[in-house]
N, C-alpha and C positions, 0 to 999 in steps of 0.2 A: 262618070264614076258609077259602076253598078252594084245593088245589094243583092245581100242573100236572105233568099226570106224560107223561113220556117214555116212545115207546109204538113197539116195533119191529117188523118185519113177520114173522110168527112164519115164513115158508119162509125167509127171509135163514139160518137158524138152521142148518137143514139142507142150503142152498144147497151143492155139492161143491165148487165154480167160484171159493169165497171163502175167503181166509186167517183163524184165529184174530183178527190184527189189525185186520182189514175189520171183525167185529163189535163192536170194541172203539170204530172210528173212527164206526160207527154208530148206536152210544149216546152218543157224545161230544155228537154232532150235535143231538143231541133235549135237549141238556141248554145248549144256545145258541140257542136260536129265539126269535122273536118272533112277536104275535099271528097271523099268517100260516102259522103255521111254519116260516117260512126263516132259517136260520142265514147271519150274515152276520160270523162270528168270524173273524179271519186266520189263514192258514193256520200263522203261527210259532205265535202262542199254543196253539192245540192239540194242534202236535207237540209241544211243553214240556209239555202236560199228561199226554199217554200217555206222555214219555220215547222218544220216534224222533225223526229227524229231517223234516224238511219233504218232503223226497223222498219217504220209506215213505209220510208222509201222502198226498203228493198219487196213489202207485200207487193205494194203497186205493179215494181218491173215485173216481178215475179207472174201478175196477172193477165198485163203488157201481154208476157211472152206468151202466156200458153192460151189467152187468145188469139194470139197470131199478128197482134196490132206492129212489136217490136222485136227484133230479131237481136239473139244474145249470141257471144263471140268471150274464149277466152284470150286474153292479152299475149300477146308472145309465142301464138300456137299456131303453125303453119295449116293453111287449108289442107283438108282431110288425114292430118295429124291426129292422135290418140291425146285430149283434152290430160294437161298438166294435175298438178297437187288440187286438194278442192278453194284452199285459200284462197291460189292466185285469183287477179279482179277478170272484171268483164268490161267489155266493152259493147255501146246495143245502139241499132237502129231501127230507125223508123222503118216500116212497112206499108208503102201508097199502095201498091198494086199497078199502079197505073199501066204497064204493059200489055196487064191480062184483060183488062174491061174497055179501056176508053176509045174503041175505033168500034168494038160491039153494041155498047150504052149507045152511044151517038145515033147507029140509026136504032137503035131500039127503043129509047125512053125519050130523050131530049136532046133534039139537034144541036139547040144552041148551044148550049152547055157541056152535053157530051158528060153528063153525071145521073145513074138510076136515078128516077124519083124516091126511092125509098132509103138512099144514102149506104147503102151496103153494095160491095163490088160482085159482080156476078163469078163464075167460077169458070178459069177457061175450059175448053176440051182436057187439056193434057190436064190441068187440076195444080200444076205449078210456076213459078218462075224460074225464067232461065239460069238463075244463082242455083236451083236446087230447094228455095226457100218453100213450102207450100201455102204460103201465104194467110189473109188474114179470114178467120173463121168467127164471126162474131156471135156472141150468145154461146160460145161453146168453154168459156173458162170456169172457174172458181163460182165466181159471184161477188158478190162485194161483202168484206168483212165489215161486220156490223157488230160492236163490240158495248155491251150495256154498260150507260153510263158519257158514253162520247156522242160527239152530233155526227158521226159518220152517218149520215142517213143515206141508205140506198137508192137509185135512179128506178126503182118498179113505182115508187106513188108520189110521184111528183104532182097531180091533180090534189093531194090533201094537202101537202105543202102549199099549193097557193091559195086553195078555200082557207087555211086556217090563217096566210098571211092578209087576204082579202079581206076576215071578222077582223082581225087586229086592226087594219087600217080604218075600219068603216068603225069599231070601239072609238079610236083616237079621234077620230073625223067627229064623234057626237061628243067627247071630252072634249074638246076645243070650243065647240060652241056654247056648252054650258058652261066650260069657265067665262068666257069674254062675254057671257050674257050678265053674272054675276062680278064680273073683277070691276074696279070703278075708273081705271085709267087703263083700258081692252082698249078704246080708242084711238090714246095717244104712244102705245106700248108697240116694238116691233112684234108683228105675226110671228116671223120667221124664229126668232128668238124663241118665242113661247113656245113655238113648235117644237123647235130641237128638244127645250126643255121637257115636255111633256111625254116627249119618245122614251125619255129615260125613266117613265113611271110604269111601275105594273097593274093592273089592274084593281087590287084591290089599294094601293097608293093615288091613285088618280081619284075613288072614291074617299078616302081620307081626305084629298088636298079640296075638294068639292064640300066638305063637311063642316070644316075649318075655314074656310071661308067666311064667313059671319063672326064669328069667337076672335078672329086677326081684326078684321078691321072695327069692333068693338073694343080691343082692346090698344087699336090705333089713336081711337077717338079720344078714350080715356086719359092715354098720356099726353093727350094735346099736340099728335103730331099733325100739323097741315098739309101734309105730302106722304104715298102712299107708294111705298117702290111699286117696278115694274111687275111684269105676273110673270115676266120669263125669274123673274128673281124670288120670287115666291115659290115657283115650282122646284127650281134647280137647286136651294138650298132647306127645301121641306121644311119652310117655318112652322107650317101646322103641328108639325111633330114638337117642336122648341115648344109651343102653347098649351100642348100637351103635358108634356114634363113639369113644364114652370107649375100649372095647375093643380101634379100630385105632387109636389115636391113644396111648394108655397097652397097661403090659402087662397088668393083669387080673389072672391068678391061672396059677399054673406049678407043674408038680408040684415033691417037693421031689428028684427027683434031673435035676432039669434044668442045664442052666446056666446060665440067666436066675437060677435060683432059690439056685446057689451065686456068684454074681456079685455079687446082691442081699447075702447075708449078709456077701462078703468087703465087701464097700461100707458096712455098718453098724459092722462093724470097723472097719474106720479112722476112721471119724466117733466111736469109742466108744460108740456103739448098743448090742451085743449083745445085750443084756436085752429090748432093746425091740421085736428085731428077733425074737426067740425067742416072746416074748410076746402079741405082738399082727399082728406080719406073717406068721407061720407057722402055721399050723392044723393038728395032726396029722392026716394021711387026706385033707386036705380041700388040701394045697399051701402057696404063698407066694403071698398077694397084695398088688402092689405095684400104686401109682398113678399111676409117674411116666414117663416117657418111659423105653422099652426100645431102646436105640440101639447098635450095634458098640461104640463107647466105654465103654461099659457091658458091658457081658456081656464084653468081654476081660479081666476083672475075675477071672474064673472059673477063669482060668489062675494066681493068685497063689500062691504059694509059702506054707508053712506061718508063722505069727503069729511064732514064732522064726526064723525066717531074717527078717524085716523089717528092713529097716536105716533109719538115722536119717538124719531130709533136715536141710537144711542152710534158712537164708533162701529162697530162691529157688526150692526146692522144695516147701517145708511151701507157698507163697503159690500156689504150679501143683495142688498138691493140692484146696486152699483150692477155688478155679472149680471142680473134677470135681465135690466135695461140694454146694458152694451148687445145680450143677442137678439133684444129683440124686437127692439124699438127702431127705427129706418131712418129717424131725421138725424142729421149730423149735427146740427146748430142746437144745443140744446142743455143745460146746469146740469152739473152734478151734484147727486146726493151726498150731505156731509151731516154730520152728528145737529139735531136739531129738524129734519126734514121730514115728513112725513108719508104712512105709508099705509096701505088697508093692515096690514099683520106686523106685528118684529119682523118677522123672518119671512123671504121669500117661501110659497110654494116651491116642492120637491119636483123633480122632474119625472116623477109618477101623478103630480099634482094634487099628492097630500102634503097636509099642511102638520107642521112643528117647530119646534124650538132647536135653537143648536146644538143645547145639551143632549139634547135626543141624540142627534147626528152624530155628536162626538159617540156616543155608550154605543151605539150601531156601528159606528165603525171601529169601535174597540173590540166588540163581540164578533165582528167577522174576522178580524185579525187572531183573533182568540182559537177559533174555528179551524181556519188554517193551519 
């Protein structure tokens, strides 16, 4: 059983005058012929097959032709016929040369081979082939459209293209070793894994996930976890950024003569906390880490008066207590405030974190009702 193989013109290769995509649309071609060798595929089908549109396709052949690489034909048009409407399609093939060069090449460049060294076909005498075609003239098209904004990058500077792929590798090459220098299970962790991951980081993400490194596994430690994911798992789903967030969006950890940090404990106080708040939110040396929104309403807390001066609220105040605690106190397990309970004030701080009575509140919100 014999195939047919698709066979391109080895200067198309080197051509300067042609895009990456030109060579792509050049092999497509060889892979839809018939015994003639002319491809007579539509032009949608084959954009669908490289993934571009019919336009990119049709630049391509367009360049094809008038470098000479591919020879164009309309459909239904008898040899040296006066070409049809402009709609009708086309049909195109490839262009080897191979009749005009390869018995000349052979003693001239490379016996074995019987292909110039320099991959471009030399020009016979007469300057044509026996079809009439005048065959393939390379460097003498368009050029490659280069259009701002797309990665069409042109075939003239293919030396920057690999010096700037060569710093990228050798960047990542030196991000790999300073992760696995600093991750704590680099060890036991797939390479290959962390590699992929790491490919998907840009530069200045590769210095974030480097930075964050200490602040994760600090705050691993904290929560008592004994096991420390993988670092391909750290890279690919950019926990440093989550630790980020969590940090401006919650408070973190305060030292303990702050006043986030003595706000925090008056706030465990009233909830009946203290044990808990001694025990597990406070670290000696190391602060008070808390989880939950650090907000004015909050930290006015810090101003409270000593546990004996607290006075006993009433219905209506134990129930205004009640809301400060539900946002912002963390423990689940813990008594609710009821008539009789005590608190630093009546009334909860404002969520501007001044302090009033409810009457106030009411006359305030009547006077902006008023306003409107």
């Amino acid at each position: 059983m014999s195939a047919r193989l698709s066979i391109i013109p080895a200067g198309a290769v080197t051509d300067e005058s042609l895009e990456p995509r030109d060579l792509q649309v050049l092999c497509l071609l060889g892979r839809h012929t018939d015994k003639q060798g002319w491809c007579v595929r539509s032009q949608v089908k084959m954009s669908a097959e490289i993934h571009c549109g019919r336009a990119t396709l049709q630049r391509s052949l367009e360049r094809l032709v008038e470098a000479g690489w591919v020879q164009k034909k309309q459909r239904g048009v008898a040899e040296g016929s006066a070409p049809s409407q402009p709609s009708a399609s086309y049909a195109y093939r490839v262009i080897l040369d191979r009749d005009d060069y390869a018995f000349e090449a052979a003693t001239r460049d490379d016996p074995e081979e019987g292909v110039p060294t320099d991959g471009h076909p030399p020009r016979s005498a007469e300057g044509a082939r026996p079809d009439g075609h005048p065959g393939a003239h390379p460097r003498t098209g368009t050029g490659a459209h280069v259009c701002t904004g797309t990665n069409n990058d042109p075939l003239e500077r293919p030396h920057l293209e690999r010096e700037r792929d060569a710093r990228a590798r050798d960047r990542k090459a030196r991000f790999l070793v300073d992760f696995e220098a600093r991750w704590p299970s680099a060890a036991h962790d797939s390479r290959q894994k962390t590699a992929y991951a790491a490919e998907a980081l840009s530069e200045d993400e590769e210095r974030a996930a480097l930075d964050g490194i200490a602040a994760y596994l600090d705050g691993q430690k904290r929560l008592g976890r004994k096991t420390i994911c993988a670092g391909s798992t750290y890279l690919e789903e950019r926990r440093w950024t989550l630790l980020a967030r969590k940090a401006e969006a919650h408070g973190g950890a305060f030292a303990e003569d702050s006043r986030e940090a003595h706000a925090i404990a008056v706030l465990h106080a009233i909830a009946g906390k203290s044990s808990y708040f001694h025990s597990v939110m406070k670290r000696p040396g190391a602060g008070v880490f808390y989880r939950g929104p650090v907000e004015p309403r909050l930290v006015a807390l810090a101003d409270a008066p000593p546990v004996a001066e607290w006075p006993a609220l009433d219905h209506r105040q134990a129930g205004a207590w009640e809301d400060l605690l539900r946002t912002y106190v963390t423990v689940q397990a813990r008594s609710r405030l009821v008539e009789g309970s005590r608190a630093p004030w009546p009334w909860p701080p404002r969520k501007d974190g001044s302090r009033g009575d409810a009457a106030d509140d009411d006359a305030t919100a009547t006077n902006e009702g008023q306003e409107r």
